[in-house]
MDAnalysis code that builds the backbone (N, CA, C; Angstrom):
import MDAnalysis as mda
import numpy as np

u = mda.Universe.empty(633, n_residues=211, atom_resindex=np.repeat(np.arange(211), 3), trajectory=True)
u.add_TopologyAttr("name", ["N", "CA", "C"] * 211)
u.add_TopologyAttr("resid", np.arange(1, 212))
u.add_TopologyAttr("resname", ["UNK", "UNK", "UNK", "UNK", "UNK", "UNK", "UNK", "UNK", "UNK", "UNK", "UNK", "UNK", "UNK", "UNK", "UNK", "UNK", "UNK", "UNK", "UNK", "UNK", "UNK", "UNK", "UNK", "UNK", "UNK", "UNK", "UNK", "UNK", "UNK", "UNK", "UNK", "UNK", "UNK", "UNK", "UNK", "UNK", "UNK", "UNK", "UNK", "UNK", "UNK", "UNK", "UNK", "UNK", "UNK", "UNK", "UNK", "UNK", "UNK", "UNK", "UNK", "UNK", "UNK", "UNK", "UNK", "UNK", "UNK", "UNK", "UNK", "UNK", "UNK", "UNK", "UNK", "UNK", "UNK", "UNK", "UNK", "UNK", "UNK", "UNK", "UNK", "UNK", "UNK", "UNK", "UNK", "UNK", "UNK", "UNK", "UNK", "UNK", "UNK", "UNK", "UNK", "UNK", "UNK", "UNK", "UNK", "UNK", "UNK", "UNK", "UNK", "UNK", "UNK", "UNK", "UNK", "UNK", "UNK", "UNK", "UNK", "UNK", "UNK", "UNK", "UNK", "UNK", "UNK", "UNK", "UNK", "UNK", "UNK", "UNK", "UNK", "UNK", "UNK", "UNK", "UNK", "UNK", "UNK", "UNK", "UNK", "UNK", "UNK", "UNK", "UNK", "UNK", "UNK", "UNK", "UNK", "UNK", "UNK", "UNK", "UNK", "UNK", "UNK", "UNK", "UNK", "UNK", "UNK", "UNK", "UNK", "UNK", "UNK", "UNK", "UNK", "UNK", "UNK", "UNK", "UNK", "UNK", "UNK", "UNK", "UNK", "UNK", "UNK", "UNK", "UNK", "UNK", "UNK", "UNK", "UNK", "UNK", "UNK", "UNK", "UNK", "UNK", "UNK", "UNK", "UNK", "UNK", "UNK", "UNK", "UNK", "UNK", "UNK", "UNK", "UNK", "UNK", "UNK", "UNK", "UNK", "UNK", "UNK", "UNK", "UNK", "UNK", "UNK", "UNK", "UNK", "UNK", "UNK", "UNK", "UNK", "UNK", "UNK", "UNK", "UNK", "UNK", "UNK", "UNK", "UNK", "UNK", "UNK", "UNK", "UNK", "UNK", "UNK", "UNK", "UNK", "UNK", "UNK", "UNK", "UNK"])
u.atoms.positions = np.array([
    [-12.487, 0.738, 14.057],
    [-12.753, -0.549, 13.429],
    [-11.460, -1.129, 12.876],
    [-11.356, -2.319, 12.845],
    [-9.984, -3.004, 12.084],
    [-10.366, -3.542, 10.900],
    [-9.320, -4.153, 10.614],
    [-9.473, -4.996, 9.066],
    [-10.615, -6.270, 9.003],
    [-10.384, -6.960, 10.066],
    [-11.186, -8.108, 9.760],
    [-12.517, -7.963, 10.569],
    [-13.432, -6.559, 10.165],
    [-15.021, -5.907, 10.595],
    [-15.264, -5.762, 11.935],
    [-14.502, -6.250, 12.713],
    [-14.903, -5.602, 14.122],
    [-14.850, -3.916, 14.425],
    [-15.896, -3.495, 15.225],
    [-16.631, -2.119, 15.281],
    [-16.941, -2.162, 16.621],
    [-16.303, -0.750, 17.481],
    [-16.133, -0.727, 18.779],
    [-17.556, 0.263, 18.495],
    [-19.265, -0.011, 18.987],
    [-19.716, 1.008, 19.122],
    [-19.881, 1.029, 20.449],
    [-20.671, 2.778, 20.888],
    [-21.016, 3.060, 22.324],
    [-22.057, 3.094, 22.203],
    [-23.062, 2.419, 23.463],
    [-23.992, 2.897, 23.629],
    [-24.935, 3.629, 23.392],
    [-26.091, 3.986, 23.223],
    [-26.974, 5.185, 22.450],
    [-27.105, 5.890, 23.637],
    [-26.840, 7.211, 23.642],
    [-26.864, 8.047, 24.505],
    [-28.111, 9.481, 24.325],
    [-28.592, 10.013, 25.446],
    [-29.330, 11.386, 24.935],
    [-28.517, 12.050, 25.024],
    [-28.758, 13.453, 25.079],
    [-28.064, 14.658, 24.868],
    [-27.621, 15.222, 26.390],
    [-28.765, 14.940, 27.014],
    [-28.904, 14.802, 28.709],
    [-27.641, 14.183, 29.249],
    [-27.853, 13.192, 28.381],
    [-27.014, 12.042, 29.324],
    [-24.841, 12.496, 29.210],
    [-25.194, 12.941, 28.021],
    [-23.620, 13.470, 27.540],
    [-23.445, 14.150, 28.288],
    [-23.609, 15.286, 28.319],
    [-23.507, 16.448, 29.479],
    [-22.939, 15.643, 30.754],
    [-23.105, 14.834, 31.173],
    [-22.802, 14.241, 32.710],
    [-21.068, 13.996, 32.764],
    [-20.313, 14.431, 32.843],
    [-19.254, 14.192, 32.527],
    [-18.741, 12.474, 33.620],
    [-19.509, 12.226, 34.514],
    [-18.995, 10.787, 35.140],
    [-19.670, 9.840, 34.228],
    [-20.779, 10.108, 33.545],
    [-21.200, 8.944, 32.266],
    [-20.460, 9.237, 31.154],
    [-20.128, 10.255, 31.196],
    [-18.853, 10.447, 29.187],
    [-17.584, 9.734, 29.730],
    [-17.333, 9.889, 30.708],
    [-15.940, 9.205, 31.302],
    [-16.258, 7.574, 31.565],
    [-17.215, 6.669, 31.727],
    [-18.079, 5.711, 31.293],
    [-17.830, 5.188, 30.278],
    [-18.249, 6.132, 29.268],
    [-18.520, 5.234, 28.003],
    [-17.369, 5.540, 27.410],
    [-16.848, 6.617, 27.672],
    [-15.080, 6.679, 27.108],
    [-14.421, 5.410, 27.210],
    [-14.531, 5.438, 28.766],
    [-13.830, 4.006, 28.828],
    [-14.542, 2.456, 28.499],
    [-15.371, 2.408, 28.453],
    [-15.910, 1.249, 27.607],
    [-15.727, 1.436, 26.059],
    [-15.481, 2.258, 25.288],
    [-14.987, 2.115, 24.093],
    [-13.637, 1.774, 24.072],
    [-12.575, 2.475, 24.535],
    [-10.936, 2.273, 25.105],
    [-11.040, 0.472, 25.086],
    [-12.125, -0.054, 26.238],
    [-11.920, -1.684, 26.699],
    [-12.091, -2.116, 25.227],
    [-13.300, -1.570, 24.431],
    [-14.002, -2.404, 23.547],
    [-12.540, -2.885, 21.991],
    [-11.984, -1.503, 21.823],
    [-11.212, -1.075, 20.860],
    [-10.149, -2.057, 21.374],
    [-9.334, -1.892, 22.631],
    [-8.410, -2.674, 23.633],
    [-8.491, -4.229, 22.874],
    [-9.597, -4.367, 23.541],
    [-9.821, -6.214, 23.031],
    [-9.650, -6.171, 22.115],
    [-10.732, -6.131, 20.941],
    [-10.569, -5.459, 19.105],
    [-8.911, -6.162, 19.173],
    [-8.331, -5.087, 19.717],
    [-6.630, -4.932, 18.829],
    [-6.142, -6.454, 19.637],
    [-6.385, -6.910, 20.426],
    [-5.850, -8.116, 21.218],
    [-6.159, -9.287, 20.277],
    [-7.188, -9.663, 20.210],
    [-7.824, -10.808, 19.027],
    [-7.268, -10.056, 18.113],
    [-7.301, -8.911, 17.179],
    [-5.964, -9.488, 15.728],
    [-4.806, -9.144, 16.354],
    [-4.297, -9.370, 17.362],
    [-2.686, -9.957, 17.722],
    [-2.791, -11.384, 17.629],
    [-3.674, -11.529, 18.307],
    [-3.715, -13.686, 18.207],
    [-4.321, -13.684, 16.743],
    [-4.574, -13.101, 15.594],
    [-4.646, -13.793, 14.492],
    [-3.379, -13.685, 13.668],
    [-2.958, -12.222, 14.040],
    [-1.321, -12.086, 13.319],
    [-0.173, -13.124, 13.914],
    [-0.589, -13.617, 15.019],
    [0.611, -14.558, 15.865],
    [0.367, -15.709, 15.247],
    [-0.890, -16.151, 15.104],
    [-1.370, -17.586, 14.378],
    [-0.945, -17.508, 13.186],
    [-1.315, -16.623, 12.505],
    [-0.358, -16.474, 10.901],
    [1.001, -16.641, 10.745],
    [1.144, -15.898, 11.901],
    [3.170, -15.693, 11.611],
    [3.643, -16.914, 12.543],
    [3.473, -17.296, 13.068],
    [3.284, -19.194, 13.719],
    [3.299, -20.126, 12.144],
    [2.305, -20.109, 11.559],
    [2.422, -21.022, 10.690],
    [3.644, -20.952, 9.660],
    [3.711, -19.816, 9.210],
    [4.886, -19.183, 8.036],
    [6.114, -19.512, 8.601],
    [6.333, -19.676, 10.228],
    [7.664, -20.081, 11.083],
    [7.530, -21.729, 10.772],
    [6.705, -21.726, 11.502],
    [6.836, -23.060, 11.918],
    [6.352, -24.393, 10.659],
    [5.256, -23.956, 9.966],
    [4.555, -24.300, 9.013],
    [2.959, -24.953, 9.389],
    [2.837, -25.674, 9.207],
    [0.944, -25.941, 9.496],
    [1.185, -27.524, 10.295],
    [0.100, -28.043, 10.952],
    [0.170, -29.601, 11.270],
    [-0.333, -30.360, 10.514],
    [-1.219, -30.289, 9.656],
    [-1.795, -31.120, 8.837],
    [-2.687, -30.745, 7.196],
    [-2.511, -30.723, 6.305],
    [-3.202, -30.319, 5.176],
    [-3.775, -31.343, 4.601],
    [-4.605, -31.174, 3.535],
    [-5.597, -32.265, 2.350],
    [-5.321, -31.888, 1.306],
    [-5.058, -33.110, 0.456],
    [-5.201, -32.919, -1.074],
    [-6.331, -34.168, -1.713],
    [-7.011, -33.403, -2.425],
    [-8.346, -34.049, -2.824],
    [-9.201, -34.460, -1.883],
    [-9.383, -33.163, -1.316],
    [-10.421, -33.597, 0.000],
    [-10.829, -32.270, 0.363],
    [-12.134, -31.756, 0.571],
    [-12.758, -30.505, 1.057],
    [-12.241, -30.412, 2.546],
    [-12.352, -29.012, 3.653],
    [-12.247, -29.136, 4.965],
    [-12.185, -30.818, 5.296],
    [-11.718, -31.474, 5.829],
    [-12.848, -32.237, 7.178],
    [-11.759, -32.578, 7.795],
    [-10.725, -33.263, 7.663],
    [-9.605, -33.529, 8.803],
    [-8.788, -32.259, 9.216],
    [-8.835, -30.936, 8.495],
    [-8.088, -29.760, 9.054],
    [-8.870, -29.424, 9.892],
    [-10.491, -29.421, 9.489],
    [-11.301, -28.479, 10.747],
    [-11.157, -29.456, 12.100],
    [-10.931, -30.457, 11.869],
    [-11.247, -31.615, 13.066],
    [-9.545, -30.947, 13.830],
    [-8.787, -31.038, 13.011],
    [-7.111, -30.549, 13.173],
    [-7.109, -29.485, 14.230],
    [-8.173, -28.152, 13.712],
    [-8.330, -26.740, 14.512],
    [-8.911, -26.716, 15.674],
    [-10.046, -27.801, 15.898],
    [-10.921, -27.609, 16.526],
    [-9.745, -28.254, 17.739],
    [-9.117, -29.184, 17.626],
    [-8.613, -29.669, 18.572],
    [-7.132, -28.669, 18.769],
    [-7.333, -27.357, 18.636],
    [-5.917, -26.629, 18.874],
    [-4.984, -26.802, 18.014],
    [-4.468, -27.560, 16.646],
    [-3.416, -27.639, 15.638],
    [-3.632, -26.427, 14.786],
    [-2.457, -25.901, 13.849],
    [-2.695, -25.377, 13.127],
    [-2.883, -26.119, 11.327],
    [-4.206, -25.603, 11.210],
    [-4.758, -26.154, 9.978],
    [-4.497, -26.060, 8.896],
    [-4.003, -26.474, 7.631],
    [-3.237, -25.623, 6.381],
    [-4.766, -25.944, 5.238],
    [-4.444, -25.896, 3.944],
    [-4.999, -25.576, 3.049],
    [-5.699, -27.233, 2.922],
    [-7.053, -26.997, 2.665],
    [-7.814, -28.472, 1.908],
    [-7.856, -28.048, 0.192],
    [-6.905, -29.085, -0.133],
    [-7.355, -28.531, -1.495],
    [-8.304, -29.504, -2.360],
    [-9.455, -29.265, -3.375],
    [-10.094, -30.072, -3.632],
    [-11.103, -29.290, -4.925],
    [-11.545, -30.143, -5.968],
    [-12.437, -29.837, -6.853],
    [-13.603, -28.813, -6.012],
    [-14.419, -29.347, -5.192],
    [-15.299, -28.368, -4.128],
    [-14.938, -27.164, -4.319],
    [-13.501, -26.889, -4.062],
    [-13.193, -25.224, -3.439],
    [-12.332, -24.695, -4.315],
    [-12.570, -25.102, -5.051],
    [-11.970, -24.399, -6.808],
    [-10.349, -24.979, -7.449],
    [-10.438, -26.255, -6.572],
    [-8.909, -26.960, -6.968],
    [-8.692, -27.526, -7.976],
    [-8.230, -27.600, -9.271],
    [-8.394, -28.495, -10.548],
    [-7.119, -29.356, -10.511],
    [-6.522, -30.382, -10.291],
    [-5.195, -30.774, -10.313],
    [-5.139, -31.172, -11.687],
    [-6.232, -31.347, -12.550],
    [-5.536, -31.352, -14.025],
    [-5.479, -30.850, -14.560],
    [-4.940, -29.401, -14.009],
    [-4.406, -28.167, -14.165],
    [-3.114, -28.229, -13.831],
    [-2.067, -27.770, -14.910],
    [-0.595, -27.680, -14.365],
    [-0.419, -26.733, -13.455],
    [-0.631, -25.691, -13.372],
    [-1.049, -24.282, -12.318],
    [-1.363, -24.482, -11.655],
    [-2.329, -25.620, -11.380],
    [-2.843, -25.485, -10.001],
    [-2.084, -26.590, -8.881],
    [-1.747, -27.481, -9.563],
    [-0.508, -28.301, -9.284],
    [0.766, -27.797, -8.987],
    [1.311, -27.268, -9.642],
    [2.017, -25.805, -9.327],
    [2.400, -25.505, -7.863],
    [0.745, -24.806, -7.787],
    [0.966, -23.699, -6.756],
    [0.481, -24.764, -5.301],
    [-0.206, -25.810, -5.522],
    [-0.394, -27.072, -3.940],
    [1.403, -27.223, -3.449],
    [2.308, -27.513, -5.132],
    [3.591, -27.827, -4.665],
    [4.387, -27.355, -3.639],
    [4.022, -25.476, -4.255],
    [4.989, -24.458, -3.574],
    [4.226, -24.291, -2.000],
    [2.938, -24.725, -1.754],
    [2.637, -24.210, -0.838],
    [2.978, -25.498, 0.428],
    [3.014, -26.444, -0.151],
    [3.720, -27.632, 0.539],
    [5.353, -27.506, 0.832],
    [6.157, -26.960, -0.324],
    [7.464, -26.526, 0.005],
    [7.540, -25.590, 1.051],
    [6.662, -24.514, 1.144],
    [6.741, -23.155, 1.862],
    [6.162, -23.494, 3.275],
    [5.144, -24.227, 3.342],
    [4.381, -24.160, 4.945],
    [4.827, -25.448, 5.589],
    [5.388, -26.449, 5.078],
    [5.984, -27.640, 5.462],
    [5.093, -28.379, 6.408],
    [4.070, -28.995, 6.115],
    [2.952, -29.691, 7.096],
    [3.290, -31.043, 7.584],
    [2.992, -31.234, 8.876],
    [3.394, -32.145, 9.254],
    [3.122, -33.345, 8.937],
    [1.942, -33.164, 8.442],
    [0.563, -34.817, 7.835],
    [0.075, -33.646, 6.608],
    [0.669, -34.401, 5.678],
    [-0.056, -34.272, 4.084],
    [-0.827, -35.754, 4.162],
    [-2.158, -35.012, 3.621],
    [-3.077, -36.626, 3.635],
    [-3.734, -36.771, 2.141],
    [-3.648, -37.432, 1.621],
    [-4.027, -37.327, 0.062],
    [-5.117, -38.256, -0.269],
    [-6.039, -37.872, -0.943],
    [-7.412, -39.003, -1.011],
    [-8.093, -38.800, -2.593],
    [-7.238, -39.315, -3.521],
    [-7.329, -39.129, -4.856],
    [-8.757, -39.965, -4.669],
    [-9.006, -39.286, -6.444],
    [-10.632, -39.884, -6.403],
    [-9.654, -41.843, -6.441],
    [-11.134, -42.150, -6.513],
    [-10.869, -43.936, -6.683],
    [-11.876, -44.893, -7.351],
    [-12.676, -43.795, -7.818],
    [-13.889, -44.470, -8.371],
    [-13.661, -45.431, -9.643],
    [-12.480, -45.309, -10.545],
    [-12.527, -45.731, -11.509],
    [-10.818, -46.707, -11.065],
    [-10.924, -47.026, -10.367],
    [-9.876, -48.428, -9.652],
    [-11.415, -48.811, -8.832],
    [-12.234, -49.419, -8.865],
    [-13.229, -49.590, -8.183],
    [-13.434, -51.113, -8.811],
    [-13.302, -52.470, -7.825],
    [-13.706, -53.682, -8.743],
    [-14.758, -53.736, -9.480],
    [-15.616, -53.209, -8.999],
    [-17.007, -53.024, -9.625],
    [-17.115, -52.192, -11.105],
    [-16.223, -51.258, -11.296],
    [-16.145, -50.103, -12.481],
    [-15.404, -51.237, -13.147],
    [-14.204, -52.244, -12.999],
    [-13.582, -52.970, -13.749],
    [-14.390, -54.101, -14.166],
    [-15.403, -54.370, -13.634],
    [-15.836, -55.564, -13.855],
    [-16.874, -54.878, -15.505],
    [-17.591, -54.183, -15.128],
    [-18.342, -53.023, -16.547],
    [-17.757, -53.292, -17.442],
    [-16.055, -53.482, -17.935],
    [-15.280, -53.072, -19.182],
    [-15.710, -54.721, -19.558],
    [-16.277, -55.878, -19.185],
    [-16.826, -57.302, -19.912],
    [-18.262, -56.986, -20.496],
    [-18.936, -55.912, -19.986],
    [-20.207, -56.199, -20.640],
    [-20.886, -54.173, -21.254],
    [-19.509, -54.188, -21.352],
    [-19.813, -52.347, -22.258],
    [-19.198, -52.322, -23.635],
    [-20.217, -51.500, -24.164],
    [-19.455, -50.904, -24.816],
    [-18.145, -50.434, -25.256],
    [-17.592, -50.011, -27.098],
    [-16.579, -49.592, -27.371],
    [-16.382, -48.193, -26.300],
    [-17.301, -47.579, -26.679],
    [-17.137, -46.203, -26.213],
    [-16.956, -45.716, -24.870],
    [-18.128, -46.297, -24.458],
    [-17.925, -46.356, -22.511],
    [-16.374, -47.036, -22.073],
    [-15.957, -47.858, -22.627],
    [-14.897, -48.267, -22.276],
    [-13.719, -47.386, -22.943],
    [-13.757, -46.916, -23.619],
    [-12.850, -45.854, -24.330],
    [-12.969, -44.377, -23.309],
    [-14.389, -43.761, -22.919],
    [-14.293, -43.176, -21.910],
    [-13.645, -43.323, -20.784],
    [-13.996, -44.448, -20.257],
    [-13.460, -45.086, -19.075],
    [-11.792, -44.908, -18.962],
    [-11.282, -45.145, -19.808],
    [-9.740, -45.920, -19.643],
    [-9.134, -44.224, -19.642],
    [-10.192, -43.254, -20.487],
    [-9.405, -41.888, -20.202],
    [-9.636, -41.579, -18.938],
    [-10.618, -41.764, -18.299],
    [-11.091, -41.256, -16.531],
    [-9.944, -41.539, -15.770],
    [-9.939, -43.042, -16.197],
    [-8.458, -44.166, -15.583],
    [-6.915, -43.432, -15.426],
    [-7.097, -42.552, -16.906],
    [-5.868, -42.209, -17.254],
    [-5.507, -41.310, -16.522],
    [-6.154, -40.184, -15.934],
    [-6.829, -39.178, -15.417],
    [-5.915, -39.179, -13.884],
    [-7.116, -40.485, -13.708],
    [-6.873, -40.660, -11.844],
    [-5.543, -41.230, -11.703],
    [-5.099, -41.803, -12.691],
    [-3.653, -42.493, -12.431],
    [-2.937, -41.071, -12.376],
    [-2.976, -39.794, -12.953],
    [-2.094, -38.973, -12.755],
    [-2.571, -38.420, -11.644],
    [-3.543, -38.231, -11.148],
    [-3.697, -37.792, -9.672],
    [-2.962, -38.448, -8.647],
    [-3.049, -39.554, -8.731],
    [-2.613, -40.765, -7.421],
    [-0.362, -40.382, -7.833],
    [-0.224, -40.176, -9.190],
    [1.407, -39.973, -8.997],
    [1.493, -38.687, -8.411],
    [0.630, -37.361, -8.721],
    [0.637, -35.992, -8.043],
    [0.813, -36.001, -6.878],
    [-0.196, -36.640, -5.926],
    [-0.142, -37.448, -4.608],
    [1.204, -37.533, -3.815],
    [1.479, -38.847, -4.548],
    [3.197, -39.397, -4.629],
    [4.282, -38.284, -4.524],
    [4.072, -37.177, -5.734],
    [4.992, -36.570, -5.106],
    [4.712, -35.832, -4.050],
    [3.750, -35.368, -3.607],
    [3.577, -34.853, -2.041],
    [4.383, -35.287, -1.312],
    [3.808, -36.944, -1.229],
    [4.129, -37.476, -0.287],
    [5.567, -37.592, 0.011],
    [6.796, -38.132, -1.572],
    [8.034, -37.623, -1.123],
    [8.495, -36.571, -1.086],
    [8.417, -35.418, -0.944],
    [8.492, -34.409, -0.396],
    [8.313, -34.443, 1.511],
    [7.650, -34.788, 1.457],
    [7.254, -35.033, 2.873],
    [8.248, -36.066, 3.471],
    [8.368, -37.387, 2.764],
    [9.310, -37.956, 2.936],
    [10.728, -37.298, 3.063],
    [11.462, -36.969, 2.182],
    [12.527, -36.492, 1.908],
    [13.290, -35.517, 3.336],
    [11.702, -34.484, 3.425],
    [12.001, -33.376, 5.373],
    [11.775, -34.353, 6.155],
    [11.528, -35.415, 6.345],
    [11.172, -36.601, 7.591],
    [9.905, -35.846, 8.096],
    [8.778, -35.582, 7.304],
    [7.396, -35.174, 7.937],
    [6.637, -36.630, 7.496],
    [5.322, -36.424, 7.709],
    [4.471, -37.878, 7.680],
    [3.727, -37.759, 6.282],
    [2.810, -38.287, 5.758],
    [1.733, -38.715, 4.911],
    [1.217, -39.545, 5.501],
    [-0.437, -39.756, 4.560],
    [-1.358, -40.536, 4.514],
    [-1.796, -40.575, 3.389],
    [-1.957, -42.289, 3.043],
    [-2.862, -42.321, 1.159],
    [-3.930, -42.745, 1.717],
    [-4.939, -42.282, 1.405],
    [-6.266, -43.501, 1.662],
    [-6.812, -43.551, 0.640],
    [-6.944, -44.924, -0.202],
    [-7.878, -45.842, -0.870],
    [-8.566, -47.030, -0.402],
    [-9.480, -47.707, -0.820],
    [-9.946, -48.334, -0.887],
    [-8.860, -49.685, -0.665],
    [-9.059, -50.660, 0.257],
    [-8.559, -52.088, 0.168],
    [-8.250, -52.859, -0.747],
    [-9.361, -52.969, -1.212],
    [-9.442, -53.631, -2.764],
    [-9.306, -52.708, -4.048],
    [-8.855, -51.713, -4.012],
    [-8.849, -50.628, -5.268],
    [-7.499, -51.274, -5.934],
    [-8.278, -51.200, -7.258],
    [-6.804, -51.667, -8.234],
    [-5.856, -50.670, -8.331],
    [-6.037, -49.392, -7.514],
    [-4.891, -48.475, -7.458],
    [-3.596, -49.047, -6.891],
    [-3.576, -50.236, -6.219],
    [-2.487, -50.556, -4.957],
    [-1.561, -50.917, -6.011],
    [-1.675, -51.339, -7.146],
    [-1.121, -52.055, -8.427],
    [0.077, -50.705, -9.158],
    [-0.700, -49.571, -8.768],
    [0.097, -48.855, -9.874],
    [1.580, -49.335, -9.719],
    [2.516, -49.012, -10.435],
    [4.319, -49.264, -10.264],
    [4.414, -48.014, -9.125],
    [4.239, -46.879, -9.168],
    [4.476, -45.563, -8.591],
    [4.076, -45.985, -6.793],
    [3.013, -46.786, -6.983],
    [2.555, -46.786, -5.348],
    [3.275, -47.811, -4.997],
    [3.564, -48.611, -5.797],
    [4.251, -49.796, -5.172],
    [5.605, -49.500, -4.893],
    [6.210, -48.687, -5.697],
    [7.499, -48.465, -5.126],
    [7.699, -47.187, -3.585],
    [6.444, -46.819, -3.689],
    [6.100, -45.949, -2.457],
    [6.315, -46.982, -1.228],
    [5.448, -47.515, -1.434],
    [5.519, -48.670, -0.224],
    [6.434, -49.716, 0.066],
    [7.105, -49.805, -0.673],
    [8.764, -50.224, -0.472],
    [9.793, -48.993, 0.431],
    [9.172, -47.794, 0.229],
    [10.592, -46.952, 0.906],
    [10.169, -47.103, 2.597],
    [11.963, -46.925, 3.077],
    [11.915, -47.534, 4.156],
    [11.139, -46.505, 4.795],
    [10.378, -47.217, 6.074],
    [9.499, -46.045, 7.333],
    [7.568, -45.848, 6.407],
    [7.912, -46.496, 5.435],
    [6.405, -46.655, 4.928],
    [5.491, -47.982, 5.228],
    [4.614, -47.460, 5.647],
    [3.674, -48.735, 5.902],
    [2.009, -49.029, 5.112],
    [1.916, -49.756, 5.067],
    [0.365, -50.162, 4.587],
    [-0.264, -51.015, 5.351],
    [-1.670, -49.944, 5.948],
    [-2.562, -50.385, 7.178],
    [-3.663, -50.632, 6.545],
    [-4.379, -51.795, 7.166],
    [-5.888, -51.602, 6.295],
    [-6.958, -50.863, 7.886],
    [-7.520, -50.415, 7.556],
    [-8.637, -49.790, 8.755],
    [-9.895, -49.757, 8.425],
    [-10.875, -50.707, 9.386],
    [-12.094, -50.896, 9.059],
    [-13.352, -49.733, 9.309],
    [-13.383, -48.894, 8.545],
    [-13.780, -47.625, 8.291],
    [-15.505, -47.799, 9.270],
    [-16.292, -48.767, 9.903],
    [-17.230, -48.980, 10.633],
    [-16.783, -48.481, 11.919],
    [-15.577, -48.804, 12.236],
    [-15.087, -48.636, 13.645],
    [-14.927, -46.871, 13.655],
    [-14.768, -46.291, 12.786],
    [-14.844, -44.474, 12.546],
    [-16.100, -44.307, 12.523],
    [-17.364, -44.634, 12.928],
    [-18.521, -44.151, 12.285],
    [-19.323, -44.109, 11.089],
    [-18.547, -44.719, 10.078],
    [-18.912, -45.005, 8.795],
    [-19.649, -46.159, 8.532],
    [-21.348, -45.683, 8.490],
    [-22.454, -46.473, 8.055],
    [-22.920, -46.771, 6.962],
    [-22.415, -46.325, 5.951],
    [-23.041, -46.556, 4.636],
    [-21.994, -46.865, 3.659],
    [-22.570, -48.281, 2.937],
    [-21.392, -48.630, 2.029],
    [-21.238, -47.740, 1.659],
    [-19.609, -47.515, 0.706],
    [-18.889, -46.811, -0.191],
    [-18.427, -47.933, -1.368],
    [-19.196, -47.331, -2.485],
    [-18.410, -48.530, -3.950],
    [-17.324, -47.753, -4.550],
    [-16.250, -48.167, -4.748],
    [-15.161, -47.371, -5.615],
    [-14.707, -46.342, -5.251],
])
């Protein structure tokens, strides 16, 4: 058996049947094939590992569960880390911020794609602060405060990425009052950066999204 649970068994045999020495020489060798393969598949997982650590990954997520890495794998790329609240990611955690950094320094991905929340740059969440409350709006502006440090966390990904001549992706919302921050705006001033709008219907996307 190896590390990652594969188990070469033989056949159930009688006692009869052992004795036959052209069936023990049989199943000898069908265990040999079985074990054989076994060790072949974890060579292609140790090669895929030590591939990425060379070369580094094609594409990773920040603030986003699986979905563009598995789409990444399925089509043959190598997939790096989704990091995201879902799968135990806290970025308003210095530590955990931290360790997305080093693993972006270390595996060097080709497409860092970053998809900070956006709910609270949402016209609709801004329009609330005319007819709320002290408090809700005192909540609010900390949420605000919040996501604005996510969207600069982002940023630095992204120059990083910039800096090795690898790619990024931001995706917000069109209308999100995020486009405003100073930090994104001076993003989108550096040269080789662009801002696309893409009509998210033409991807399959049927159901509004607010904020």
């Amino acid at each position: 058996s190896g590390s990652d649970g594969n188990v070469a068994k033989a056949p159930r045999t009688s006692d009869a049947e052992m004795e036959d020495p052209q069936l023990l020489n049989q199943l000898t060798e069908e265990i040999r094939k079985m074990q054989t393969e076994a060790c072949a598949e974890r060579k292609k997982v140790d090669q895929r590992i030590l591939m990425m650590l060379i070369n580094g990954v094609d594409v990773t997520e920040v603030f986003s569960p699986p979905r563009i890495v598995e789409m990444a794998v399925s089509m043959g790329l190598a997939g790096g880390k989704s990091f995201d609240l879902k799968n135990g990611w806290d970025f308003s955690l210095k530590e955990h911020r931290r360790v997305a950094l080093e693993y972006v320094v270390k595996m060097k991905p080709k497409l860092t794609i970053g998809s900070p929340p956006c709910i609270c740059f949402s016209v609709i969440q801004n329009l609330n602060l005319h007819k709320s409350d002290q408090k809700w709006k005192e909540e609010f502006y900390k949420r605000k405060a919040s996501a604005v440090e996510h969207i600069k966390f982002c940023i630095l990904m992204y120059r990083l990425q910039i800096a090795e001549g690898r790619e990024f992706l931001h995706e917000h919302p069109t209308n999100a009052t995020s486009w405003d921050i100073e930090a994104v705006d001076k993003l989108l001033k550096l040269r080789g950066v662009e801002n696309v709008d893409a009509d998210q219907c033409e991807f399959g996307r049927k159901t509004a999204v607010h904020g």
